[in-house]
N, C-alpha and C positions, 0 to 999 in steps of 0.2 A: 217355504210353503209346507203346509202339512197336509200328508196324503190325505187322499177324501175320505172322509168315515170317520178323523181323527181332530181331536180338538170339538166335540161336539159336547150337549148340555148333557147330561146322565143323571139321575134321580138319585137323591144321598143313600147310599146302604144302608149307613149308620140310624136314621131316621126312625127305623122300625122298631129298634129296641129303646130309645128316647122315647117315643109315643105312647108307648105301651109300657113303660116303666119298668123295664128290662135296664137301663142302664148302671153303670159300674162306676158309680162315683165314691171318693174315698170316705164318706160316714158311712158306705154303704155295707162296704169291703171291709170294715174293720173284724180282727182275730172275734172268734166267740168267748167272752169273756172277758173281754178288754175291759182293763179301766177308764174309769173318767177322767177327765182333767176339768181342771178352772183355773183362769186367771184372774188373780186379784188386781185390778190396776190402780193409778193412782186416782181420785177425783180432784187434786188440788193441779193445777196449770205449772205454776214452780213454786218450789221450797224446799227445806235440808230436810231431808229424809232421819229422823233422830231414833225410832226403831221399829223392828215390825217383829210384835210377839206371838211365834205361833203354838203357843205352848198350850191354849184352850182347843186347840183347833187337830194339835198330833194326836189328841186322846180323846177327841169324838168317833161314834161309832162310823163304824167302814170306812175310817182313811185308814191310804194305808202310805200317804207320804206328804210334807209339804218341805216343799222349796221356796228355798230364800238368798238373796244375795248373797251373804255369809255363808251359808251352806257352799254355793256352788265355791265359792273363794276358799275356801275350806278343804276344799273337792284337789283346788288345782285349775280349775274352769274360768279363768280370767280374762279371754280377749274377748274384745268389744267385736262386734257387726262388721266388713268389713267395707268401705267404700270406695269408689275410682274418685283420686281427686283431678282437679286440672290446676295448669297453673296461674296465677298470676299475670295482668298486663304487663310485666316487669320483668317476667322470667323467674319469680321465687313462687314458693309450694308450699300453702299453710299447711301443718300438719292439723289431721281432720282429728275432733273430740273423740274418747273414746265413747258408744253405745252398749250400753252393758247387757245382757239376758235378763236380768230384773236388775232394778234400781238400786243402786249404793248408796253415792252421798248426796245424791239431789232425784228429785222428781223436776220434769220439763216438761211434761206435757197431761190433759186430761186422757189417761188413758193406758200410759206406760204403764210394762208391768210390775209387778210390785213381788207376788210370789205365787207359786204355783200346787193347788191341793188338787190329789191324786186319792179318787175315792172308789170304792164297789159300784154306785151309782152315782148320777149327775146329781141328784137328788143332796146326795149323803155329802158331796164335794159343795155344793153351796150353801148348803147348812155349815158346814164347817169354815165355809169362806166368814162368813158370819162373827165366827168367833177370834178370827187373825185382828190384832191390832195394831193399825198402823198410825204413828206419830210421825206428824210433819210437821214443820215449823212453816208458814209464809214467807216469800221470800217476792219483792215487783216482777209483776207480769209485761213481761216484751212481746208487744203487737202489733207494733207500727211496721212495716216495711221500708226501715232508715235505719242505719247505722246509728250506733251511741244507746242507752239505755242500761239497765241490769246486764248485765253479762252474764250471759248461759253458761258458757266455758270460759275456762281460763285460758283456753289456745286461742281462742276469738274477742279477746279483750271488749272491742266496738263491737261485736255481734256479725261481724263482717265473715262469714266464709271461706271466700273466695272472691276478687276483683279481677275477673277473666277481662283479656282484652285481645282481638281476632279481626286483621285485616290491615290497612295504609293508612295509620292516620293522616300522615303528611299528607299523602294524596287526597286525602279528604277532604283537610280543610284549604286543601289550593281549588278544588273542584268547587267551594260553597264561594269562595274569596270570588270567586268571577263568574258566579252561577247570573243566568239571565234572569233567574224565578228558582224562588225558593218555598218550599214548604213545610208545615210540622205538624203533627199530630202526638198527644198523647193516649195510649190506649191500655183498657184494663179487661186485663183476662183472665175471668174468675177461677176461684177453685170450686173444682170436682170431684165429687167422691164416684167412681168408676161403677160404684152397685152390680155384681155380678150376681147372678142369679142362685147361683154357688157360694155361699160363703166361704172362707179360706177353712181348711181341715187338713188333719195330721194325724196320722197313727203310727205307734213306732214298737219293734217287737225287738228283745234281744235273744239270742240262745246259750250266751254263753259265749260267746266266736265270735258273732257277728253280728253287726246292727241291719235288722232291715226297717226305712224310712218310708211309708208311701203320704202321700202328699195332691192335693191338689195344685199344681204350676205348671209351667209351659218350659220347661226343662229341665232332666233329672242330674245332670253332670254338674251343674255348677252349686249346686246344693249338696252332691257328695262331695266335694272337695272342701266345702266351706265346714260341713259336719264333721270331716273327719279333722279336719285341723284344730274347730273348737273344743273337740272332745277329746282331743287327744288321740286319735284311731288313725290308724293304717287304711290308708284307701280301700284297700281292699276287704277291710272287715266291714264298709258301708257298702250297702245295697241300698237304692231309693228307686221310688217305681210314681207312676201316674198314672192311673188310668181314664175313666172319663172326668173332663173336666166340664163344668156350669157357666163357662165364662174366664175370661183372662183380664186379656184390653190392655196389657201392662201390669199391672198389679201385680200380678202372680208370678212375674218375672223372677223376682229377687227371695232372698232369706227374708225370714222373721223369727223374732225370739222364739216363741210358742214351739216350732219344728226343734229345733236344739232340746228346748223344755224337756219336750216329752220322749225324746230320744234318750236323754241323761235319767228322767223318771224311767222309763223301761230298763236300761240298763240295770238301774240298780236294785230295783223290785224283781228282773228277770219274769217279766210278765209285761203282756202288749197294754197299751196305753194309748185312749184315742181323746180327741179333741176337736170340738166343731166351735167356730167363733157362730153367736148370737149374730143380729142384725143391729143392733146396737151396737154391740162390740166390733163388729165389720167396720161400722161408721166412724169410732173412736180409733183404731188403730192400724185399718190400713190404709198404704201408701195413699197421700190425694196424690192430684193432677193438677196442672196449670200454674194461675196463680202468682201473676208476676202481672208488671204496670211497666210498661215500654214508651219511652220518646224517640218517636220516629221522624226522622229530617230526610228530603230529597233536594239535590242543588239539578235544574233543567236549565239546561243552553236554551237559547231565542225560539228554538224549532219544537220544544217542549219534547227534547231527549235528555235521557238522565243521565249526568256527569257526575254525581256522589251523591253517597247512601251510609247513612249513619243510624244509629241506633243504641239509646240508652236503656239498659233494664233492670230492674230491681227483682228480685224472683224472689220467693217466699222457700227456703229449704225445710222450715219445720225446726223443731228441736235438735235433731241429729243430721247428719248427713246419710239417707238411705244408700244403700249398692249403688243406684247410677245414679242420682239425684245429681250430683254436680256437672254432671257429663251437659243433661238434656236442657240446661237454657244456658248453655256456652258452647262446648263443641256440636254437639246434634244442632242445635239453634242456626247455628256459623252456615251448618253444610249448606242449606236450601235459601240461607238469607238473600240472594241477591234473586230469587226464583228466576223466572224465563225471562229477565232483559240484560240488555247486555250494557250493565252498569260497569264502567272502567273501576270505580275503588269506591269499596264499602271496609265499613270500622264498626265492631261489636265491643263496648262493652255490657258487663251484664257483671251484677253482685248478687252474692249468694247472699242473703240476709238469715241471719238465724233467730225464729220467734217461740213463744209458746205453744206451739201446734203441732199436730203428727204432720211429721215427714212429707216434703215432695216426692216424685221421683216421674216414672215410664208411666205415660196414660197414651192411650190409641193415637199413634204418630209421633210422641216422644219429642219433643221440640220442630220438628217441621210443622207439625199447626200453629204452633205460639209464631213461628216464624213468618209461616204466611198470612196468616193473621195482620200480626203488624203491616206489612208488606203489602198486603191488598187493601188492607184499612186506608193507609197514606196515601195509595196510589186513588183511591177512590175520591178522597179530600182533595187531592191535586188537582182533579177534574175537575172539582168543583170551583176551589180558587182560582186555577185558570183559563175557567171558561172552556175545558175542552172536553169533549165528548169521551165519555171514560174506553168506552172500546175501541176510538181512534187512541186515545191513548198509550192503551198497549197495544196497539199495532205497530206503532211508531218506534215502540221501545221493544219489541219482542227481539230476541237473539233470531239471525237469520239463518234460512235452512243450511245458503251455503255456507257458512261458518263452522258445521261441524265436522270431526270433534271440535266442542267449544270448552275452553278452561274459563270456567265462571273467578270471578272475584274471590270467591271462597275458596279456591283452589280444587274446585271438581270436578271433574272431566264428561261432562254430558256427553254423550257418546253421539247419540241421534236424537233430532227433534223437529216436526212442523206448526210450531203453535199455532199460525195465522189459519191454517188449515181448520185447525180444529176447534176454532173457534168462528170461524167462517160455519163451520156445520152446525156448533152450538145458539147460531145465530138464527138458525132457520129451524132449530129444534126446541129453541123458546118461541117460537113465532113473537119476534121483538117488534115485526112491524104490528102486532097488534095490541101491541102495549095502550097505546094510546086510548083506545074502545075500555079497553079492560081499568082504566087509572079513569076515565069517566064516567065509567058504572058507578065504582065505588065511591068515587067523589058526588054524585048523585045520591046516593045513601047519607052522605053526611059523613064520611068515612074517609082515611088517608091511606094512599096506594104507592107502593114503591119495587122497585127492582133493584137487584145488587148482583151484582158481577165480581166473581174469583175467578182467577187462572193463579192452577197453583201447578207445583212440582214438588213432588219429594223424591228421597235418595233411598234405595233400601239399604238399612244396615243391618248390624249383628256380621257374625264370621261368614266371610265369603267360602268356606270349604264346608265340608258336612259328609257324613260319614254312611254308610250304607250297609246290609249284609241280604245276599238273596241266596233264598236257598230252595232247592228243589227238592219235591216232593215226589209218591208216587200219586197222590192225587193233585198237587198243582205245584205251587209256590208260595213261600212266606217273605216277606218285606221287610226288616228290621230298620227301620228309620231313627235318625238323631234330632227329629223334629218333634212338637208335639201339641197334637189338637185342639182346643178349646173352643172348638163346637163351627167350626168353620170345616168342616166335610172332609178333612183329609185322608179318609180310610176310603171314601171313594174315586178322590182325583188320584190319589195312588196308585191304587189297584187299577183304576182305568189305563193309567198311562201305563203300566208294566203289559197289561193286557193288548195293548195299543201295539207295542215293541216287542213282546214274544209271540202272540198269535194263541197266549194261554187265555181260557175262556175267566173273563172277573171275577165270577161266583166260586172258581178254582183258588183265588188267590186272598192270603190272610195277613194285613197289614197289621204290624205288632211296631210301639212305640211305647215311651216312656217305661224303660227298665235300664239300668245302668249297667247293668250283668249280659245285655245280650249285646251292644255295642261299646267298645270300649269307651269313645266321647259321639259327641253329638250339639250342634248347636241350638237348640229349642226350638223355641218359635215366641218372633218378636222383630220389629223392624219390617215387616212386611216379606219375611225373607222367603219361608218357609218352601213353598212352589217351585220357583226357582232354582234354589238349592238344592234341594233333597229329587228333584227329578232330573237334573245335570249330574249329579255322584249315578241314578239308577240309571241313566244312560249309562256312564261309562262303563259300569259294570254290567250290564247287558250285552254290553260290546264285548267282554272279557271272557263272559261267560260263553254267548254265542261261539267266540271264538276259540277257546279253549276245548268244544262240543265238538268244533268243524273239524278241528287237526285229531281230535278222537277220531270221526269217521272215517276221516280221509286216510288214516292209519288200517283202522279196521276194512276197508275196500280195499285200498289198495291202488291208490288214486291221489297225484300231486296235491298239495292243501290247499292252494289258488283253485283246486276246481269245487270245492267245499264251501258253498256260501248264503247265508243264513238273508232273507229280506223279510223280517217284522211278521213273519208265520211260519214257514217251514225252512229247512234245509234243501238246497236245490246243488245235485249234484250235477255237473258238467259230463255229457254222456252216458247218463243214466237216467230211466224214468222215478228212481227214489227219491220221494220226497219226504222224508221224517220231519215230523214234527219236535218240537221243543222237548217233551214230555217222553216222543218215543226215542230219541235220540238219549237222554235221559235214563231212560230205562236201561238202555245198550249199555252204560256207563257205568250203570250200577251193576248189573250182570256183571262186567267185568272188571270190577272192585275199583273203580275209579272216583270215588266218591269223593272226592277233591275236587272235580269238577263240577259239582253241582252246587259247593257251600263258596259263597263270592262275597270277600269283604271288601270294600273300597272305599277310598276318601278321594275327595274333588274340589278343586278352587274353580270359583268362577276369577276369568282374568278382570272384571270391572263392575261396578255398583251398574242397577241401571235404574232410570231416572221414569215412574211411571208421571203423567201430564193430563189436565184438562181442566176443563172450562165448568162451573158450577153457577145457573143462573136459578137466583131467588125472587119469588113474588110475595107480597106481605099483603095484606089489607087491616088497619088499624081503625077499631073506633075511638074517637078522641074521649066521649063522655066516659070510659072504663079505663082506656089505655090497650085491652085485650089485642092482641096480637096472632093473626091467624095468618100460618104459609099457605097461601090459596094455589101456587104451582112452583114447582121445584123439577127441574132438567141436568142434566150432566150427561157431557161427553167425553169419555176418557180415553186417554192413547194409553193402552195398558201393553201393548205390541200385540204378541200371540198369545190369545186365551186357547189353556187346558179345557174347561168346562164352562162357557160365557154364562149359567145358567149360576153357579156358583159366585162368581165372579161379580156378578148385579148384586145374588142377595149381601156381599161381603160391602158393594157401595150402599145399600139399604140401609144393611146394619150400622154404617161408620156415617152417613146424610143423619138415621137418627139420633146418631149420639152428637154430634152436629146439631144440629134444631135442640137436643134438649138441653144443652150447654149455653143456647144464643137464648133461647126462650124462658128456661125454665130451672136450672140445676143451679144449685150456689152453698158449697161450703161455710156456713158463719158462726163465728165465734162472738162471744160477746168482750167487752174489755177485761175479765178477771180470766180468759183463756175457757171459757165452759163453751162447751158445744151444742147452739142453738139448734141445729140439724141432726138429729143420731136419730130422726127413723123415716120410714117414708112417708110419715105422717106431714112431717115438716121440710123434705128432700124430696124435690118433687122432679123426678124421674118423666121424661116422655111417654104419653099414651097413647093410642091408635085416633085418638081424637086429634090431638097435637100434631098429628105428621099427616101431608097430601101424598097424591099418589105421585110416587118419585121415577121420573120417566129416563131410562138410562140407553146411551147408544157408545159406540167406537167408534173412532177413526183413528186405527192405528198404525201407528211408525217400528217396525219390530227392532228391538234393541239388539245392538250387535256385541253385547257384554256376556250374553251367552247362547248356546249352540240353536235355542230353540226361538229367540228372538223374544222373549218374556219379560215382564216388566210387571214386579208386586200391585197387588191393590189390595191387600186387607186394611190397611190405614186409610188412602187415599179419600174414600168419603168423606172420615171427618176432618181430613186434611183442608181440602175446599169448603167442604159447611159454614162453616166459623164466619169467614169473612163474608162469603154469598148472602147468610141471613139479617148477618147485621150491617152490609151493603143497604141492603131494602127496608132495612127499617130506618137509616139514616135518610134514606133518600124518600123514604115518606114522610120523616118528622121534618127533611131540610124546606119544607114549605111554611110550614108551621112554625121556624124560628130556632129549631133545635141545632143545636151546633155541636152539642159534645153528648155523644148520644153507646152505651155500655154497657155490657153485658151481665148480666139477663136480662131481656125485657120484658120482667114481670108486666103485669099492669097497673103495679101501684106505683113504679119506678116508671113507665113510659106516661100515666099520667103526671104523674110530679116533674116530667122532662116535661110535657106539653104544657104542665102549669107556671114553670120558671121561666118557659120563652115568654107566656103572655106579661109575664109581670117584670119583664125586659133582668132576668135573674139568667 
């Protein structure tokens, strides 16, 4: 339980300088005088790269550098990008292509870069991009999501990856061999471009000594390790900082060429060097999302309980292999495959296919939505084939409370969980019995009406430890966190919770992230981790510090240290009316040169993942004459355990329902077959608007996870975790009248027309 007063909603800090255009994003921040950057990319999908002359373009006015393949190889600068592979169903490990900083002997994708002009003005740099000549030869373009084709790389012969394989098969197919009902679905899950509001930006200064990098990302550590190793540099000569960021969602997780670019341009010019990608350019070269085509099979005993759970996938990796890209439709995939039922043996495979396109990689939930995606798709098809009521369904099949700990299929240890619970709530918070009223309105209209049902679960990852430093002031305290924000309010949930556990006033305390100089590591922010982690380390170190304060006082009185004890405000001495505060206790310390107690560095492991759960029901109303698809009510209940801020907490299900809805409704990555990109602006990438989304009604009922001290359980992903399947639940189950059987994401209306058009003409 948390004490009264504690865990309540709190108004963002940050907000005011956002609002007001005070904020400190990195085109903002760049040195006075920075150059500009451009990147040249390729517009050809693939072909051998025969040369790229920048000889009209070195002797245009105000450059003052252009880079080129050659140059950097010239340089010394030869490793590729670097990526996590996984292995093989077999137990062997393709070795991944190399990805080069600009292009060698092939272009692979619309977009890649090609070289990079370094001008006095943005102006001077694209007039001189102007004058670079690039000769490529064509070479067939690979677009199909199937093995065989041109070969991109020469390590991936078939264009294959990786052919991950995760789970019993044996068991699997004894489980299908004597299944009483069997089912299959195939399902396709578009790609995404992420559209943050932010475009990705880079500035980099050298002095001589030392490189400092700032950057727009969601953590500073793994980008100084990766710079200094490209570059040839001693950790310690890189310094990388973040400060506000526009958006993340994944994206911003990983390296990109562009940050190395302009690093190695400062260096060598000894002068700062900034870079803002366009909105085009955004669309062309970073990381998508999703993007993979799944065959989902469940084998059910007589009682319509699930005895095996399989799954085929195909995932689209892009031209290279991005930083995590291989991880999230095989391992991330694997973690939450079997979600909340208590499936005895599930089997994952899934092939990396490599095409002519930018990169997959982390998009909001990282394979846990591709996961229950599938997963809820199937189970909903089940219902339908076998006549059973989708929410007796999973009742039937939900893992029971008393089971926990439960070790899922996948090997993961759910700590605690009540599904039936919370889905018993989310039953009375769709008002389901009034489903029926509401599906004959609209069928009175001349309209098709549906509802869809998700129960998902995700795992939170990234590093369960995370690193902290507190330091007292004589006005308050500072925070040095290993997390970092992108626009999800962590300067207030911070500062609240420090303020919560010393009894210091919030407006006292200044939460400082993204600098690699002021924490030695730090794990970002990504996998829903952030909350949990980074206020499990400022516990402990709260506790270190409190107590390291108390045996100060107890020393200076004169009084056993057991009588000396600190409760989340002041110091309360046993026998005495002194009560010091944090601050004045602080003071004492300093007076008497103890200044060691006041600066507290700590790192902390959580002992276990913890499993945030719920229930996501969607309402749809379709007109068949357009196809047009409107969410008319949208509910979710989530067992998140203990919220810090419940207030933050909704808008982060907000934010993640409407990336959700504009993925089911409205987003879609498309290429044409020569690999050009139909979608590069929002013209044609149609983004979710305030129209497109209902009012999204959110409650708890929550089960506090025993994984960590405060009973917490992430939700920054979880909205669009459950969306996926909830939306195109209800649009299936309003086309399943109408004749539609295979029914896929986006449902534009030119596409849910042309589905309502093939059922009448029995297609």
């Amino acid at each position: 339980m948390q004490p009264f007063g504690k865990a309540q909603s709190v108004k963002r800090v940050e907000d005011l300088r956002f609002l007001t255009g005070h904020g400190r994003y990195t085109d903002d921040i760049a040195p006075e005088g920075a150059l500009f950057a451009h990147v040249i990319r390729s517009d050809v999908a693939h072909g051998r790269l025969v040369s790229v002359d920048a000889t009209e373009a070195r002797a245009a006015p105000g450059v003052a550098l252009v880079l080129t393949g050659k140059d950097l190889a010239e340089a010394g600068i030869t490793q590729g990008l670097h990526t996590v592979m996984v292995p093989n169903g077999d137990g062997t490990r393709n070795t991944p292509p190399k990805r080069p900083l600009l292009a060698e002997d092939r272009v692979r994708f619309v977009g890649e870069p090609v070289a990079l002009v370094v001008a006095d003005t943005r102006e001077a740099a694209l007039d001189a991009a102007e004058l670079i000549e690039v000769e490529i030869d064509d070479l067939p373009v690979h677009m199909a999501l199937d093995a065989g084709g041109e070969a991109l790389h020469s390590e991936a012969p078939d264009n294959r990856a990786f052919d991950f394989g995760f789970g019993d098969r044996q068991a699997v197919e004894a489980a299908f061999a004597a299944a009483a009902h069997r089912v299959a679905l195939e399902v396709v899950d578009n790609r995404i471009h992420s559209a943050p509001l932010e475009t990705r930006a880079a500035w980099a200064d050298w002095d001589g000594e030392r490189l400092h990098l700032c950057l727009g990302g969601q953590g500073v550590w793994v980008h100084k390790e990766h710079v200094a190793r490209i570059l040839g540099l001693d950790p310690e000569q890189v310094r990388v900082t973040t400060e506000d960021v526009g958006g993340g969602f994944g994206t911003k997780a990983m390296v990109y060429p562009e940050y190395f670019l302009v690093s190695e341009a400062a260096r060598r010019l000894g002068r700062p060097v900034r870079w803002m990608a366009t909105r085009g350019e955004g669309m062309l070269s970073d990381n998508a999302g999703r993007d993979l085509v799944s065959t989902a099979e469940l084998a059910f005993d007589a009682d319509f309980r699930i005895t095996g759970y399989r799954v085929h996938t195909r995932a689209n990796m892009g031209a290279y292999l991005s930083q995590f890209g291989p991880l999230i439709q095989s391992q991330l995939f694997s973690r939450v495959m079997p979600g909340v039922y208590d499936i005895p043996a599930m089997h994952l495979r899934s092939e990396g296919i490599f095409t002519n396109t930018v990169q997959t990689d982390a998009f909001r939930g990282a394979g846990r939505p591709e996961a229950i995606y599938v997963l809820e798709r199937v189970m909903d098809r089940a219902a339908r084939e076998l006549g059973v009521d989708p929410w007796d369904l999973h009742r039937r099949n939900f893992i029971s409370p008393a089971a926990f700990p439960y070790r899922s299929a996948a090997g993961e240890l759910y700590d605690v969980g009540d599904f039936a619970r919370v889905l018993d709530h989310a039953e009375i918070a769709a008002d389901r019995e009034g489903l029926a009223t509401r599906r004959a309105e609209a069928e009175a209209r001349g309209h098709l009406y549906g509802q869809g049902l998700c129960y998902y679960i995700e795992a939170i990852l990234g590093a369960a430890s995370e690193d902290v430093r507190l330091v007292l002031t004589p006005e308050g305290a500072e925070i040095h966190v290993g997390t970092q924000s992108n626009g999800q309010g962590h300067e207030t949930v911070f500062a609240r919770y420090l303020a919560d556990h010393t009894g210091l006033p919030m407006e006292a305390i200044t939460v400082r992230q993204g600098d690699s100089d002021l924490i030695p590591r730090g794990g970002g922010t990504g996998g829903s981790r952030s909350v949990t982690v980074q206020t499990n380390v400022t516990l402990q170190a709260v506790r270190r510090l409190t107590s390291g304060l108390a045996e100060f006082l107890a020393a200076e009185i004169g009084t056993p240290p057991d009588d000396v004890q600190f409760d989340d405000d002041r110091f309360r001495i046993a026998g005495s009316n002194l009560t010091p505060s944090l601050l004045e206790a602080a003071e004492m310390a300093r007076e008497a040169g103890r200044e060691d107690l006041l600066d507290i560095r700590d790192t902390a492991e959580l002992p276990g993942r913890s499993f945030p759960n719920g229930a996501h029901l969607a309402e749809v109303d379709i007109d068949p004459e357009t196809g047009h698809v409107e969410v008319t009510r949208y509910r979710v209940v989530d067992d998140f355990g203990t919220l810090i801020n419940p207030m933050l907490a909704e808008g982060q299900v907000h934010g993640g329902v409407a990336h959700g809805i504009g993925q089911a409704l409205r987003e879609h990555v498309v290429y044409d077959e020569s690999g050009q990109l139909l979608a590069a602006s929002f013209m044609d990438y149609a983004v979710p608007r305030a129209a497109d989304l209902p009012f999204i009604r959110f409650e708890t009922e929550p089960v506090p996870s025993t994984a960590n001290v405060l009973g917490m359980k992430g939700c920054g992903e979880a909205g669009t975790v459950g969306a996926l399947a909830a939306v195109s639940n209800a649009v299936q189950d309003a086309l399943w009248g109408a004749g539609v059987r295979q029914a896929d994401m986006p449902f534009t209306p030119s596409r849910v027309w042309e589905m309502l058009e093939g059922a009448k003409s029995g297609g």
